[in-house]
C-alpha positions in Angstrom: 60.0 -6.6 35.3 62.7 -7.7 33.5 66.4 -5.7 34.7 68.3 -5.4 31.4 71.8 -6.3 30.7 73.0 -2.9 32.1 72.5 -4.2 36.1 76.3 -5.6 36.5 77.1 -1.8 35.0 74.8 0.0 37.5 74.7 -2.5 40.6 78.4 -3.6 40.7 81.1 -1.7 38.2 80.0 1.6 39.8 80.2 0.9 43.2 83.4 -0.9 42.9 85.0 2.2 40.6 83.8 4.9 43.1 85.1 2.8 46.3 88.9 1.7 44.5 88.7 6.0 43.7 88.2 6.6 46.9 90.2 4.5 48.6 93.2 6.0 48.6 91.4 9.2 50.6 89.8 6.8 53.1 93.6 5.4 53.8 94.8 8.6 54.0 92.6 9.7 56.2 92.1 6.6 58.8 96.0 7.1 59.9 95.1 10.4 60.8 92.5 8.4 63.3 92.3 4.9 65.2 94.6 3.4 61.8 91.4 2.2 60.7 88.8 3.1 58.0 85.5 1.3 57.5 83.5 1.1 53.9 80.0 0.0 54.3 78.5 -2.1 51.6 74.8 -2.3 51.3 73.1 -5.1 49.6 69.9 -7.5 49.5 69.4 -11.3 49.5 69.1 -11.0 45.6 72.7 -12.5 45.6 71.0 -15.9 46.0 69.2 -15.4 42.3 73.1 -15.8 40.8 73.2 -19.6 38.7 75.1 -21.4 41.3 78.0 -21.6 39.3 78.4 -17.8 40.5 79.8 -15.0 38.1 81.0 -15.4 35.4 84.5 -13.8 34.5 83.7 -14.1 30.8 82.0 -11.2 29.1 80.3 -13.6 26.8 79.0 -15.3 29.4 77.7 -11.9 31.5 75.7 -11.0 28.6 74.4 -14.8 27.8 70.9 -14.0 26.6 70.0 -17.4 28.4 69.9 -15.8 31.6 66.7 -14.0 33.2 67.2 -10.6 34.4 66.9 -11.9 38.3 70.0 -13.9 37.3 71.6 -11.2 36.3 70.9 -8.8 39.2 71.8 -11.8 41.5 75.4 -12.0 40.1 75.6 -8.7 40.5 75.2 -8.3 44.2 77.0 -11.7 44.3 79.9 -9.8 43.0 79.6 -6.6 45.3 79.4 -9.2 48.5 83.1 -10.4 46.9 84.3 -7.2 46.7 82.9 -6.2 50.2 84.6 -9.4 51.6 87.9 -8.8 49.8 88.5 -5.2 51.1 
């Protein structure tokens, strides 16, 4: 089926506001230990369905109606595996 324009909102933005939120916490609370904290990302092989031009930064281009839902989901956990990398 189909995953509607929403997935970016449910498989990426809320992972990445509830991690950058809880961040701070996790610092805090890794000096207290080894100096070190650890934030585990979960994610598929769906990250290969992004276009292969990757995500677009655009918002015209997120929501181009072109694009199949898979496409969609893809960039997605494209973008989570960015933002796992990054941190």
């Amino acid at each position: 089926s189909p995953i509607p324009n929403g997935s970016r909102q449910a498989n990426y933005l809320g992972h990445f506001a509830l991690t950058t939120r809880l961040l701070p916490l996790l610092t805090r609370t890794a000096a207290g230990r080894s100096g070190r904290g650890r934030v585990v990302h979960l994610t598929s092989g769906a990250h290969r369905g992004a276009p292969p031009e990757g995500v677009p930064l655009s918002l015209a281009s997120i929501n181009d109606a072109r694009l199949g839902g898979y496409a969609r989901y893809g960039m997605a956990k494209l973008a989570s595996l960015a933002f796992a990398a990054e941190l």
